[in-house]
N, C-alpha and C positions, 0 to 999 in steps of 0.2 A: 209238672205232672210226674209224678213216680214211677217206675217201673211197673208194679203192679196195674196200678190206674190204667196207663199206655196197653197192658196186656188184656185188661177187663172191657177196655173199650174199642182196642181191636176185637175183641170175640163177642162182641155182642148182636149182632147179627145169630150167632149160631147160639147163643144164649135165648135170646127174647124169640126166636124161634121153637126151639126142642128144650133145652136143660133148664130154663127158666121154670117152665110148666111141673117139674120136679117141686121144686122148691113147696109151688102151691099144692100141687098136688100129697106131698109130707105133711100141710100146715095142720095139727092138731087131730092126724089122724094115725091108726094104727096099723104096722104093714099087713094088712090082710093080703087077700086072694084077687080083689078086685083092684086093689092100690098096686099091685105087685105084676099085675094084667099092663097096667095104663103105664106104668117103670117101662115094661118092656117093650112096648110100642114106642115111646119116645127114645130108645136108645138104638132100635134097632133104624129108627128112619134118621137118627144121626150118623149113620154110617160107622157106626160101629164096628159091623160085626157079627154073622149070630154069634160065635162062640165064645169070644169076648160077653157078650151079652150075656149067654146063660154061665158063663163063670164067674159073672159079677153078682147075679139075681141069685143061684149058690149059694156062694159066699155071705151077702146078705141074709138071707134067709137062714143059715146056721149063725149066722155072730149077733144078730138079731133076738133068736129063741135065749142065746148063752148071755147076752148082757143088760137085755130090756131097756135100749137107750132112753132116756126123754125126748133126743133132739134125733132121730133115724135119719137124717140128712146129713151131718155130721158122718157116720157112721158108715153111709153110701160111700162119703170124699177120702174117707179112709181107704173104703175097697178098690175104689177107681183107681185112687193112687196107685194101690200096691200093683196095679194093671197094667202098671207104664215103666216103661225102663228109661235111664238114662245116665249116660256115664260119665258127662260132665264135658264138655268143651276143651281141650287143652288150651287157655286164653295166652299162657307165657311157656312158652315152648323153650329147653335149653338147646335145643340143635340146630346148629346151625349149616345151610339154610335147612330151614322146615319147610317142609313141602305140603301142600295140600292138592289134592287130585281131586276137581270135581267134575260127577258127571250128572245127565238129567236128560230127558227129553229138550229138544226145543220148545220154547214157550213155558218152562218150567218156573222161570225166573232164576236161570243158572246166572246168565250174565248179572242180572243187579245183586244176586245173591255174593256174587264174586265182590262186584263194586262197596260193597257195604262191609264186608268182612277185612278188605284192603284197609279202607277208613277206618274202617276200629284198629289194625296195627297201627297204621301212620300216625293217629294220633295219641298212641302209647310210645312215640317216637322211634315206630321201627321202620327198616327199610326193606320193600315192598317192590317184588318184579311178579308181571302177569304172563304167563305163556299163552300166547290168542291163539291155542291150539285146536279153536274150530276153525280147521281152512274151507270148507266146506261150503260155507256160505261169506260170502264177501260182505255179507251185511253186519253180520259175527264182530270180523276183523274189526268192523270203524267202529262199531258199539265200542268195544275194549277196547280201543286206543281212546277213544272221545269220554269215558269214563279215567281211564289213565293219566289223560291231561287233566281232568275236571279233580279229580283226587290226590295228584301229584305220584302216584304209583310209576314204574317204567315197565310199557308194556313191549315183547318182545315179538314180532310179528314174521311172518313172509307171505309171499302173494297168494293168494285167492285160489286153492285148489293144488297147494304144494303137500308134501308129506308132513301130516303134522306130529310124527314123533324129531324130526328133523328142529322144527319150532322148539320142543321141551328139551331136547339136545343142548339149543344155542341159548337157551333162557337159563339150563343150570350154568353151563360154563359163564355169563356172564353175571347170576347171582354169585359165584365161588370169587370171579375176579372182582368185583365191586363192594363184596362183602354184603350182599343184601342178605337179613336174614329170615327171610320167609318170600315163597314161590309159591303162586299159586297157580294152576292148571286150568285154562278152561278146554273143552272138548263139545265135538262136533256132537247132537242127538236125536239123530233122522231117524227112528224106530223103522220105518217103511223099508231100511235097505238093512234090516237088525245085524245080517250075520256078517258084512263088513265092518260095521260100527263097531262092533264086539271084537273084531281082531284088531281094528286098529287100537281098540281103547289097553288091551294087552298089548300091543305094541310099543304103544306109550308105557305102560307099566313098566314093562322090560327096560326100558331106555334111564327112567327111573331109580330101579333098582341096581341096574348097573352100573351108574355116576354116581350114585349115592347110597344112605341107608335109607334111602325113604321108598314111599310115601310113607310120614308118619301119621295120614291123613286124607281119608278115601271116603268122601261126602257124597253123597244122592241127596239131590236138591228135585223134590218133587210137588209141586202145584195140590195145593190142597184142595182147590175147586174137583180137583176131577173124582174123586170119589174112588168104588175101588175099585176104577179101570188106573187108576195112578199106582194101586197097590201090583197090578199084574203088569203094567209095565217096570215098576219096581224092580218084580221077580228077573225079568231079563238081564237087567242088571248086575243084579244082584248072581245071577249064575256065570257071569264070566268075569268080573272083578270082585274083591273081596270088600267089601262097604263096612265102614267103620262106623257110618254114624246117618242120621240123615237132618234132612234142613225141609221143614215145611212150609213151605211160602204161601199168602193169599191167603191166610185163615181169615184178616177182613172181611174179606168178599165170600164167604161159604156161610151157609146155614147148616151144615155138618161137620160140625167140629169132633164127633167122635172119629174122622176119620185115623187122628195120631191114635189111639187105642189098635184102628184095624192094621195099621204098620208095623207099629211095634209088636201086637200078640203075631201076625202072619207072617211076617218077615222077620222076625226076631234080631230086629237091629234095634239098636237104642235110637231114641230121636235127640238130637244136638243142640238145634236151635229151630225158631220158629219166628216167622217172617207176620206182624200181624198190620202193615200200613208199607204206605210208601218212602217213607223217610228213613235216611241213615239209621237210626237208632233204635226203628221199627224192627230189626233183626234184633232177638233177644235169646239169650240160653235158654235153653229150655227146661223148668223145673217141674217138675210131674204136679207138686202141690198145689203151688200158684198157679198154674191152667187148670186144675181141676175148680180150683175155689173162684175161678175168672169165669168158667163156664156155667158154673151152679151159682154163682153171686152171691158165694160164702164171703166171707172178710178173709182177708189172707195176715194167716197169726203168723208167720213167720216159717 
């Protein structure tokens, strides 16, 4: 199964729910007032968005009058598109190590999002340390080692409630002496206790910055079940570390797949990649066109 495919049939749930009914709803009709009604009802309860929403129906609505499509569904995957930012993944990084800092609520899918991004270097034959820099929870720590073994990564730990810029400390000094070239960060995401979380995670930044030139690589990994209470914990985020990119997990399992539209137009961060199963290779780059054409069950021309 191709890439594409893998993409189309993770999102089908949030297709044969909301964006599906597009399709039909275009077949062989003209964008009126009524058609143009029934658009916006099915984008706004895909989580969208309003604003998104009414910059898409806009936009529509003038490129529409200017080019009298045949095919107005087409012409939609175009607007959506231009709705979506992204800036591309860096997959081959030259610095070494490259750092990734990720942060996310718990239950976000931070840790498998970790385990699945390691495997995609190891199997580019690069070498891979993990900083288990959520001490927070002792449950954290064995996940990331047990993913560690399972993957062959070297995960760098200390006991269950120690200082974890201490942890990203002892992870760079022993990526620099082993030569590993890529570190990835995980971090503790108790929202409940926000204004600790938030200094520790600057903390860590610092620690960072100052043994190295990195982070070249500052991920929010946020659960796309959650709609847009995931966009407002986003914001928090988003206000004490600078977020380079984000990583949408769980699009499988949502019937609101317009939720990457609400990130990207409200956070104005690019989305990275997107998580759509459970398998390794279920994390995939993310390309605005292809989700668009995955969600509307256009054929994806390239």
């Amino acid at each position: 199964m191709g890439l594409f495919d893998k993409l189309k049939k993770g999102l089908s749930k949030t297709r044969e729910t909301f964006f599906g009914g597009i399709k039909t709803l275009f077949a062989g009709k003209k964008l009126d007032d009524e058609v143009l009604e029934e658009l916006e009802e099915i984008l706004i309860m895909s989580d969208m968005g309003m604003e998104t929403v009414e910059k898409i129906l806009d936009d529509l609505k003038s490129e529409y009058k200017k080019q009298e499509p045949d095919d107005p569904l087409l012409l939609l995957r175009d607007i959506m598109v231009s709705n979506l930012e992204s800036e591309g993944f860096n997959a081959n990084p030259q610095q070494n190590p490259y750092i990734i800092f990720v942060v996310g609520v718990n239950g976000s899918g931070k840790t498998t999002t970790i385990a699945k991004l390691s495997k995609k270097y190891i199997s580019e034959g690069k070498k891979v340390a993990i900083a288990a820099a959520d001490t927070f929870r002792a449950a954290a720590i064995e996940q990331i080692k047990h993913w560690g073994e399972k993957i062959g990564a070297t995960v760098i730990a200390h006991e269950h409630g120690s200082d974890a810029a201490a942890v990203v400390f002892d992870t760079l000094k022993h990526a620099k002496s082993k030569g590993k070239e890529i570190v990835i960060v995980d971090t503790a995401g108790r929202l409940h206790n926000k204004s600790h979380l938030m200094e520790e995670l600057k903390k860590i930044k610092r620690v960072i910055e100052k043994e190295t030139d990195g982070p070249h690589e500052t991920l929010l990994v946020l659960d796309g079940t959650t709609g847009q209470n995931g966009v407002q914990q986003a914001k928090a985020f988003k206000d004490s570390v600078d977020i380079t990119g984000v990583v949408v997990t769980k699009l499988d399992g949502t019937a609101k797949g317009g939720i990457a539209f609400s990130i990207n137009n409200q956070l104005n961060i690019p989305i990275k990649m997107i998580g759509v199963g459970e398998k390794e290779d279920d994390l995939q780059m993310f390309d605005p066109k292809s989700y668009v054409n995955a969600l509307l069950g256009v054929e994806d021309d390239g």
